[in-house]
N, CA, C and O atoms as a Tinker XYZ file with bonds, in Angstrom:
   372  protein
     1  N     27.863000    9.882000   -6.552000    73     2
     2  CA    27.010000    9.276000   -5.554000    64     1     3
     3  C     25.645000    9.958000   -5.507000    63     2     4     5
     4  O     24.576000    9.417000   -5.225000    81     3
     5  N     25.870000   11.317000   -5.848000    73     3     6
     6  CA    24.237000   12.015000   -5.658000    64     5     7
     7  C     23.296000   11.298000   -6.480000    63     6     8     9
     8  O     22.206000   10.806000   -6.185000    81     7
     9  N     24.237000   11.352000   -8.100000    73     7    10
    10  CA    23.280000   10.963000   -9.207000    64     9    11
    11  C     22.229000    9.306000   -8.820000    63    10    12    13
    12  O     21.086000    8.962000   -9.122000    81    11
    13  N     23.689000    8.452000   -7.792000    73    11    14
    14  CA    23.039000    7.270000   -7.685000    64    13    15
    15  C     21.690000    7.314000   -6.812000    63    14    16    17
    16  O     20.699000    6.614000   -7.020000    81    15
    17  N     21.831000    8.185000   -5.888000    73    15    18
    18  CA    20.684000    8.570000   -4.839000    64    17    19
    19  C     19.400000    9.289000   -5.648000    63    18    20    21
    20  O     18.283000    8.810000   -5.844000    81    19
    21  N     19.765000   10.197000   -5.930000    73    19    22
    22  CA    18.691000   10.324000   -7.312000    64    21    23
    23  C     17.751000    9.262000   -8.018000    63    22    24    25
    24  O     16.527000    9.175000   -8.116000    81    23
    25  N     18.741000    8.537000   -8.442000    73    23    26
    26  CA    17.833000    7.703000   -9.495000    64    25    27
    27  C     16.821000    6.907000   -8.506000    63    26    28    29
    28  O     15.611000    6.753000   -8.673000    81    27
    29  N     17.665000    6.419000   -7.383000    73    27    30
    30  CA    17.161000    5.295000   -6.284000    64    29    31
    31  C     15.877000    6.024000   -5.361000    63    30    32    33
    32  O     14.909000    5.488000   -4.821000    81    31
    33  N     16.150000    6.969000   -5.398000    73    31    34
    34  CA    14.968000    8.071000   -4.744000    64    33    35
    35  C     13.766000    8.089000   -5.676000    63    34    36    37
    36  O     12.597000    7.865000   -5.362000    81    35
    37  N     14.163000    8.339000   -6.659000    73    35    38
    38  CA    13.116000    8.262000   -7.890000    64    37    39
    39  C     12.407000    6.718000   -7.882000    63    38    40    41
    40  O     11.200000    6.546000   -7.713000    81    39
    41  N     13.071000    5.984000   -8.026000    73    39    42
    42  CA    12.250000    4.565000   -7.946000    64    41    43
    43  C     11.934000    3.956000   -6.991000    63    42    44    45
    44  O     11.291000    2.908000   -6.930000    81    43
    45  N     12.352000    4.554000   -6.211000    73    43    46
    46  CA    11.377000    4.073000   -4.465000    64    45    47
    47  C     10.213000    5.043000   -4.651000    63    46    48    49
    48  O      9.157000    4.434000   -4.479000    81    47
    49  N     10.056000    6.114000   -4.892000    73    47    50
    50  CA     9.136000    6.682000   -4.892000    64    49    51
    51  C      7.956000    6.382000   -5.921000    63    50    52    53
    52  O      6.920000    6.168000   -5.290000    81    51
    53  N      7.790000    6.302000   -7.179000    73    51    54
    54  CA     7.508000    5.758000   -8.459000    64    53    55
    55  C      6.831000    4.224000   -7.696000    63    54    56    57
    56  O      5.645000    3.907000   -7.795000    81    55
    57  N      8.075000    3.265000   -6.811000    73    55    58
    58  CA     7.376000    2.191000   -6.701000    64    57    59
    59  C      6.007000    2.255000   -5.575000    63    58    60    61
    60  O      4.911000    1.742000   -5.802000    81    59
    61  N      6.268000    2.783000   -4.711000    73    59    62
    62  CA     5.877000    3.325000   -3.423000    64    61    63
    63  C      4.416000    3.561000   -4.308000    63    62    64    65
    64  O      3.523000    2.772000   -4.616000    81    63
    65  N      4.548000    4.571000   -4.483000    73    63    66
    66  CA     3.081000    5.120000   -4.884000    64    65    67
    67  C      2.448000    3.791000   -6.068000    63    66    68    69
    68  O      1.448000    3.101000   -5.870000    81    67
    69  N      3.326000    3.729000   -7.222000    73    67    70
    70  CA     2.156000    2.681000   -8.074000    64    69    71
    71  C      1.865000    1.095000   -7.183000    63    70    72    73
    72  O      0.986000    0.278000   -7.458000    81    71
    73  N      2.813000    1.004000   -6.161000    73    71    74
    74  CA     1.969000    0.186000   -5.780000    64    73    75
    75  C      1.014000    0.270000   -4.663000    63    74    76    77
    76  O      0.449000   -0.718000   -4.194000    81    75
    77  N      0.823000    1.678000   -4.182000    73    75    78
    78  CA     0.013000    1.843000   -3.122000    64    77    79
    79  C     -1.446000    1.869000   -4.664000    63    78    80    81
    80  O     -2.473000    1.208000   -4.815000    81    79
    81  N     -1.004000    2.613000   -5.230000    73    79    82
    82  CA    -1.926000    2.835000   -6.391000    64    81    83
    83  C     -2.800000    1.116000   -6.480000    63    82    84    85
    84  O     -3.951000    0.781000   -6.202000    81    83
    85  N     -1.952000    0.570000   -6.848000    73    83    86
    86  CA    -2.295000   -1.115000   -7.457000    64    85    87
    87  C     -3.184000   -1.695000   -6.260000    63    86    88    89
    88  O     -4.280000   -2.215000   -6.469000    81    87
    89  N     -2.699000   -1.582000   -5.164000    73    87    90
    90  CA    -3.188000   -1.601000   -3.511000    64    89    91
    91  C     -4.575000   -1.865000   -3.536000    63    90    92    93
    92  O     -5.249000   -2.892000   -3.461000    81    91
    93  N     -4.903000   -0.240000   -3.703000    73    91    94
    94  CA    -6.034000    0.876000   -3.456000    64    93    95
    95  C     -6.694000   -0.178000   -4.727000    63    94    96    97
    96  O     -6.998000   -1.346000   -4.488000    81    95
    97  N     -6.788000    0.207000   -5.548000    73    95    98
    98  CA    -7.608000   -0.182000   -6.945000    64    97    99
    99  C     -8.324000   -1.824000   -6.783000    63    98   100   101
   100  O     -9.402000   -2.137000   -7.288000    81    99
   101  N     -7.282000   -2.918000   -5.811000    73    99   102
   102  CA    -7.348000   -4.007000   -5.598000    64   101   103
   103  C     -8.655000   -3.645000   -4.483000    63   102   104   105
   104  O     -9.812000   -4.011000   -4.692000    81   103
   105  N     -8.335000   -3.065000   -3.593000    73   103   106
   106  CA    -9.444000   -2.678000   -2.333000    64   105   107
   107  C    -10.582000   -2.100000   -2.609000    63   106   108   109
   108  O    -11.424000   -1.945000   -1.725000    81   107
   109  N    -10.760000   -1.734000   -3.742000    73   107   110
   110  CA   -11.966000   -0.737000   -4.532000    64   109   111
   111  C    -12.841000   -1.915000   -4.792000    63   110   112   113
   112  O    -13.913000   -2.225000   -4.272000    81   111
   113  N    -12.012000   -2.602000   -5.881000    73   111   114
   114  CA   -13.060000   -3.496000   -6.390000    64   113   115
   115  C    -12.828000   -4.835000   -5.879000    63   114   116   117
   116  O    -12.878000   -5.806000   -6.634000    81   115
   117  N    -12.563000   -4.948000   -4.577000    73   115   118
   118  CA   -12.934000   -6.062000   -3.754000    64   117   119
   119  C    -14.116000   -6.491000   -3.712000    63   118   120   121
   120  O    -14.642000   -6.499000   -2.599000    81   119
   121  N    -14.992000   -7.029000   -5.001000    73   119   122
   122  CA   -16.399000   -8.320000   -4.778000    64   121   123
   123  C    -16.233000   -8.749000   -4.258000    63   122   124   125
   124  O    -16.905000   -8.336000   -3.313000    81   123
   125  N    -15.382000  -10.002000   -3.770000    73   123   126
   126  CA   -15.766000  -11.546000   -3.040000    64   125   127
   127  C    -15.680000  -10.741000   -1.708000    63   126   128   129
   128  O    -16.299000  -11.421000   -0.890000    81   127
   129  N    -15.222000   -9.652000   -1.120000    73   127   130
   130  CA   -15.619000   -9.482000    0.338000    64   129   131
   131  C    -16.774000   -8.260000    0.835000    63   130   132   133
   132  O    -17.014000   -7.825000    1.961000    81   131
   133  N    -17.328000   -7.939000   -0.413000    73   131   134
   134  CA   -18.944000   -7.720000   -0.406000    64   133   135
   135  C    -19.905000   -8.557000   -0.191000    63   134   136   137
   136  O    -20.826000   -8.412000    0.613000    81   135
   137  N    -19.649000   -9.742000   -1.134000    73   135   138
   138  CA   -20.430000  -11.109000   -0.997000    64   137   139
   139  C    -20.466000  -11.440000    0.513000    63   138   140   141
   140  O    -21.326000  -11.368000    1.392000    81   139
   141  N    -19.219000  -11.819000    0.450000    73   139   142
   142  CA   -19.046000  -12.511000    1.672000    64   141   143
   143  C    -19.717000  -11.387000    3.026000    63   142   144   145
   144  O    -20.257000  -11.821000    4.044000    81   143
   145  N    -19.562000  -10.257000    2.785000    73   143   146
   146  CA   -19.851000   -9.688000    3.973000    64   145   147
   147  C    -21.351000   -9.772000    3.860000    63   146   148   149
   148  O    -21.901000  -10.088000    4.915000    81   147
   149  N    -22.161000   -9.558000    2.800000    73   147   150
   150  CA   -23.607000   -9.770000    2.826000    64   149   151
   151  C    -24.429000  -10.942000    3.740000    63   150   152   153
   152  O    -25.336000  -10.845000    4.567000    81   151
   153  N    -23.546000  -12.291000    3.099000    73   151   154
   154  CA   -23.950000  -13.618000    3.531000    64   153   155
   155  C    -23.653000  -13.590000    5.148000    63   154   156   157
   156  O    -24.421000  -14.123000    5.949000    81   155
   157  N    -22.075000  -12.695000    5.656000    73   155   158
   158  CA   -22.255000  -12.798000    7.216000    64   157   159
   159  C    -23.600000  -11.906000    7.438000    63   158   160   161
   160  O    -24.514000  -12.480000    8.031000    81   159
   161  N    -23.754000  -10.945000    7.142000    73   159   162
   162  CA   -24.811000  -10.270000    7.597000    64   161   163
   163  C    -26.407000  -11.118000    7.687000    63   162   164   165
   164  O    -27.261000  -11.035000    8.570000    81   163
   165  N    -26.409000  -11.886000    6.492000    73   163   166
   166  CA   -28.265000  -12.638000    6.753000    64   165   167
   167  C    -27.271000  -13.550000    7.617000    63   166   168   169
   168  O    -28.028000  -13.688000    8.578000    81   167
   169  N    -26.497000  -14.040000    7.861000    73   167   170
   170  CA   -26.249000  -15.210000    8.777000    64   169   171
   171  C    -25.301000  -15.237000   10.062000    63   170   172   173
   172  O    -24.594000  -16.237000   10.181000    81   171
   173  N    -25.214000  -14.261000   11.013000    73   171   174
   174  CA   -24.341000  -14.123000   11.907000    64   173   175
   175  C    -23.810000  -14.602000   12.582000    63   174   176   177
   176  O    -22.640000  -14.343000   12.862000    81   175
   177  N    -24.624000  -15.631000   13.167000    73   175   178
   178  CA   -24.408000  -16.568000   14.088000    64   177   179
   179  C    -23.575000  -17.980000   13.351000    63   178   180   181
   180  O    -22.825000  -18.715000   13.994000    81   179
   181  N    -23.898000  -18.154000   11.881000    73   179   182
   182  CA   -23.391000  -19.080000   11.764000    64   181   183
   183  C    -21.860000  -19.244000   11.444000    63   182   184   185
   184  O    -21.187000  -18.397000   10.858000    81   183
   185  N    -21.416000  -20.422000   11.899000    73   183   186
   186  CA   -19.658000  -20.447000   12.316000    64   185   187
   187  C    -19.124000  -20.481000   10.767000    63   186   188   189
   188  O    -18.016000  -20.013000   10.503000    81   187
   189  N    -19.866000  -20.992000    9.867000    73   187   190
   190  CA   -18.732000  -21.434000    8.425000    64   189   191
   191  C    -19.109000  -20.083000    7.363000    63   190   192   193
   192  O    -18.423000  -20.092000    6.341000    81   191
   193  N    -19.874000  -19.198000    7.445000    73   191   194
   194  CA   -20.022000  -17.756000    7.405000    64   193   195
   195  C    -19.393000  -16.541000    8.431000    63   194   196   197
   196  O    -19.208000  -15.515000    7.776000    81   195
   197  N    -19.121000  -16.432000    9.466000    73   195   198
   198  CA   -18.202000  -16.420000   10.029000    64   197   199
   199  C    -16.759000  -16.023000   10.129000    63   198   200   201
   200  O    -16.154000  -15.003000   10.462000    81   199
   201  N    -16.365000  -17.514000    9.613000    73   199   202
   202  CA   -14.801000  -17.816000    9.142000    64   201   203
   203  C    -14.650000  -17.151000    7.991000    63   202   204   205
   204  O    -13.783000  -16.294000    7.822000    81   203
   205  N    -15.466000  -17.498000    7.152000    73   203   206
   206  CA   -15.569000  -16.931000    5.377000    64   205   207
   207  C    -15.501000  -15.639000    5.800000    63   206   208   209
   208  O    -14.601000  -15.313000    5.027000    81   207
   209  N    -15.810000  -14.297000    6.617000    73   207   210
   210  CA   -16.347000  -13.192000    6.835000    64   209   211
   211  C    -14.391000  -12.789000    7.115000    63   210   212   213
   212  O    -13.585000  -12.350000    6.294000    81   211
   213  N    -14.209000  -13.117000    8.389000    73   211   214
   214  CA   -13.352000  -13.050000    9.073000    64   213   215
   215  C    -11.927000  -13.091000    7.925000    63   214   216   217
   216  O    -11.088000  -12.206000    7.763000    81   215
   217  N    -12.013000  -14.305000    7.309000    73   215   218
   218  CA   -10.829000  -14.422000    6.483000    64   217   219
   219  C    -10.868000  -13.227000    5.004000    63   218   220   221
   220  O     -9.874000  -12.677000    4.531000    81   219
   221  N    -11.976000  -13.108000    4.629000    73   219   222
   222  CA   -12.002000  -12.469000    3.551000    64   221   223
   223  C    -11.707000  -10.816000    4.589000    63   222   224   225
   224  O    -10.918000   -9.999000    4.114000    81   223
   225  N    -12.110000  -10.636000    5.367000    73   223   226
   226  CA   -11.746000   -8.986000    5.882000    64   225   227
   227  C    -10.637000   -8.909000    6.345000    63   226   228   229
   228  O    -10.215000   -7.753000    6.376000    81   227
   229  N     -9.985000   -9.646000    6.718000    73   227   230
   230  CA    -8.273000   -9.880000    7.197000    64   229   231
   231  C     -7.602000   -9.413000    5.580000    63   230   232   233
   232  O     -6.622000   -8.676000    5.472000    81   231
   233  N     -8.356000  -10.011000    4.401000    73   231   234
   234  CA    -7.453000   -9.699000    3.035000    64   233   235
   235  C     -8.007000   -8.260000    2.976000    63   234   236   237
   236  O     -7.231000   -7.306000    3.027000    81   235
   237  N     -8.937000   -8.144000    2.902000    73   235   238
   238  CA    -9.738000   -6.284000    2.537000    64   237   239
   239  C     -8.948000   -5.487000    3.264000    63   238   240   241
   240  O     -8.150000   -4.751000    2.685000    81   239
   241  N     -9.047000   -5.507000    4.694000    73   239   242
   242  CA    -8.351000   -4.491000    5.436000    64   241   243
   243  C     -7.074000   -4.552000    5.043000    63   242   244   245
   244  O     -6.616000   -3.437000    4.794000    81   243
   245  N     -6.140000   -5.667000    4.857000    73   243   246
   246  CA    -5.080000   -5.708000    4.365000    64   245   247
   247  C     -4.891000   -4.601000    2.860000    63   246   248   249
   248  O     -4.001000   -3.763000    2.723000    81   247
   249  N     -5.556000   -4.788000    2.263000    73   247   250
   250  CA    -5.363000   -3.669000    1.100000    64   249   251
   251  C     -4.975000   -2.651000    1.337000    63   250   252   253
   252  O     -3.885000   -2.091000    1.217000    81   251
   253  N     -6.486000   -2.231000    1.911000    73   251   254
   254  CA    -6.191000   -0.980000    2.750000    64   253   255
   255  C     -4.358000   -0.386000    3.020000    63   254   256   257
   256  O     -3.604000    0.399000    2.444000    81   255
   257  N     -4.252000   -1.597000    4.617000    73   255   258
   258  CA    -3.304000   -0.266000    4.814000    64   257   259
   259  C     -1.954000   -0.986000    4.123000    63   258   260   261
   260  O     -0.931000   -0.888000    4.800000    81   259
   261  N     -1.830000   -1.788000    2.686000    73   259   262
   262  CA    -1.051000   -1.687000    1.845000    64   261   263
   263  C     -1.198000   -0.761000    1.018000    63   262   264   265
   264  O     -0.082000   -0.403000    0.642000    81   263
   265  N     -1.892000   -0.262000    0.601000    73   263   266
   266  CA    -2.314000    1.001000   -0.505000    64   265   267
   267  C     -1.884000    2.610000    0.565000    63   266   268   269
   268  O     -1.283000    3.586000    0.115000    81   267
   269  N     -2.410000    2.459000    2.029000    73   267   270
   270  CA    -1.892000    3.978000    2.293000    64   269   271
   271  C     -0.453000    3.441000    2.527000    63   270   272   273
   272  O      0.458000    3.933000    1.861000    81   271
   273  N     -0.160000    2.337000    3.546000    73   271   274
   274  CA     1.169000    2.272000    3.353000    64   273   275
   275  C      2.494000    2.563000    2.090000    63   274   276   277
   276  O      3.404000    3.390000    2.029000    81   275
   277  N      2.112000    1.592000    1.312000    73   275   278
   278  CA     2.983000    1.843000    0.053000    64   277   279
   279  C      3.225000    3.437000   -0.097000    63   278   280   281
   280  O      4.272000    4.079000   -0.021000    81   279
   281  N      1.943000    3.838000   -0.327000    73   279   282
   282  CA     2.182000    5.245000   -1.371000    64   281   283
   283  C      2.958000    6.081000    0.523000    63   282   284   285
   284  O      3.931000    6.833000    0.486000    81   283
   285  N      2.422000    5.792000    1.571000    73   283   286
   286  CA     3.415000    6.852000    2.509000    64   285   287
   287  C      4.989000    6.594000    2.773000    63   286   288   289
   288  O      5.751000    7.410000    3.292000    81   287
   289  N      5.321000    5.334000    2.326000    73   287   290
   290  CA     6.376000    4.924000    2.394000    64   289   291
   291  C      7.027000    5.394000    1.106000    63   290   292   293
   292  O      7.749000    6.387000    1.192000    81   291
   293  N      6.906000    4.947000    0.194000    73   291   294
   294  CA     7.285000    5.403000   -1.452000    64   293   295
   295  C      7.666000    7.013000   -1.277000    63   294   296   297
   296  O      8.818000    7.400000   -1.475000    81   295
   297  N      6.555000    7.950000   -0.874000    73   295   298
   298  CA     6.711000    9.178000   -0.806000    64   297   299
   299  C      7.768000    9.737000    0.152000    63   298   300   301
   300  O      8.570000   10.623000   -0.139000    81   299
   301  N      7.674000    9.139000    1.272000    73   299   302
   302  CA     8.947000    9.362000    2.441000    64   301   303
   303  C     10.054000    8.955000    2.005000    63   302   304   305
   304  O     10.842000    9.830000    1.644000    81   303
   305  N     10.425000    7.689000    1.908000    73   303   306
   306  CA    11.730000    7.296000    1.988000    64   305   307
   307  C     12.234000    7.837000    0.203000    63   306   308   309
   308  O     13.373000    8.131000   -0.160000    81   307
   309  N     11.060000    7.826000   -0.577000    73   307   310
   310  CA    12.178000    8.494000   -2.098000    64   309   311
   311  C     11.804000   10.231000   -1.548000    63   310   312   313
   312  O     12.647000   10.888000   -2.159000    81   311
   313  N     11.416000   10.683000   -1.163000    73   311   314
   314  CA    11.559000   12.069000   -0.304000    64   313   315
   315  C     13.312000   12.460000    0.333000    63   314   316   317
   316  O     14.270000   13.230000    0.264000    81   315
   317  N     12.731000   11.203000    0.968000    73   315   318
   318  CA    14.694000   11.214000    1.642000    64   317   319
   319  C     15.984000   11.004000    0.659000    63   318   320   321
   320  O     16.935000   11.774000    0.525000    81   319
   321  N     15.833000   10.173000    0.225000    73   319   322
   322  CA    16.405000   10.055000   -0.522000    64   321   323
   323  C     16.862000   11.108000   -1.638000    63   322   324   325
   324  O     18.020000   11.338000   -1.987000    81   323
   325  N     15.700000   11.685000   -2.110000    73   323   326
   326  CA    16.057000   12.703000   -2.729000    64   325   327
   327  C     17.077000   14.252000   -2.057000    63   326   328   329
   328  O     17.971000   15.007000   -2.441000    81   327
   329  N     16.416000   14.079000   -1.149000    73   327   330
   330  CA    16.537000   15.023000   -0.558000    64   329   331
   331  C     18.261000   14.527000   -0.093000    63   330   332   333
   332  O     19.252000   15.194000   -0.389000    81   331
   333  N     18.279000   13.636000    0.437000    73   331   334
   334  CA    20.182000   13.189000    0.761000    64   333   335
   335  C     20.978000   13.382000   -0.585000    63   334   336   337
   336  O     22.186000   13.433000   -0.357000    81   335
   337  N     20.632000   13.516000   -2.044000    73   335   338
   338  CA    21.286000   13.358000   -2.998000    64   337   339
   339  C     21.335000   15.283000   -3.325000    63   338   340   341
   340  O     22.349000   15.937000   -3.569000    81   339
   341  N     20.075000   15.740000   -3.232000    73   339   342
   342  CA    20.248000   17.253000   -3.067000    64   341   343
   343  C     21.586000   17.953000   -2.315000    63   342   344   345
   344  O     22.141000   18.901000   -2.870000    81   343
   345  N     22.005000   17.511000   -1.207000    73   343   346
   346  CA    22.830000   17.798000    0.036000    64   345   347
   347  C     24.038000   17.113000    0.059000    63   346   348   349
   348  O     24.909000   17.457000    0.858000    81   347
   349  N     24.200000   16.229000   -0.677000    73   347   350
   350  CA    25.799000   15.901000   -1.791000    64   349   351
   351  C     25.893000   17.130000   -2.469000    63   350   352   353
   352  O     26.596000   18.130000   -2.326000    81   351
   353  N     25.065000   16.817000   -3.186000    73   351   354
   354  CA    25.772000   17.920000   -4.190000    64   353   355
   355  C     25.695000   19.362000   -3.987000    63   354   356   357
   356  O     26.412000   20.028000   -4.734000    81   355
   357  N     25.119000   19.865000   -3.304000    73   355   358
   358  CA    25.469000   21.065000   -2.344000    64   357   359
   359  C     26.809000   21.208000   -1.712000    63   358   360   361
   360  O     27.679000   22.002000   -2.073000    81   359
   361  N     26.888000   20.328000   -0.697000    73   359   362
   362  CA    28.119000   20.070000    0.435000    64   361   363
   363  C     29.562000   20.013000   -0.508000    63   362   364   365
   364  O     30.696000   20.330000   -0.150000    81   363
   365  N     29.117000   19.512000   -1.800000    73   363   366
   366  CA    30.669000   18.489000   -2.750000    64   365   367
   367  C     31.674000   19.747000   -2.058000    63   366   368   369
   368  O     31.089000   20.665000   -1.484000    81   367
   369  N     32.764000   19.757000   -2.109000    73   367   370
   370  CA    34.042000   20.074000   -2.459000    64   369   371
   371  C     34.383000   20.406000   -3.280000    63   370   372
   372  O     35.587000   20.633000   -3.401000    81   371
């Protein structure tokens, strides 16, 4: 059972991080919500710039806290994990 916790610790973690990794990299080179944020900026007031602003930063920020999420989750729970498969095989009988 340790070994299985092991491996499963290992690939939560591995996933955790490359996809906070994939996340982050997506949020880096986010163009279309540069654009878009430019065009709200010369145009503030207007409603169909706006929406465009609004919807494209709902996806940006979303990156965001998918990229810290992932990689803090990945790191914790294959942390635990590891760490529960350590403490089998300590405890065994």
């Amino acid at each position: 059972m340790s070994g299985a916790l092991r491996l499963l610790g290992v690939l939560v973690l591995v996933a955790g991080v490359a996809g906070g990794g994939v996340a982050g990299a997506l949020f880096l080179g986010d163009a279309h919500y540069a654009e878009v944020a430019a065009a709200y900026e010369r145009h503030p007031t207007h409603a169909l710039f706006q929406a465009e602003y609004w919807a494209a930063s709902a996806r940006h920020w979303a990156l965001l806290a998918a990229a810290v999420g992932g990689a803090l989750i990945g790191l914790v729970w294959g942390g635990l994990l590891l760490g529960m498969a350590t403490l089998l095989t300590r405890t065994r009988r």
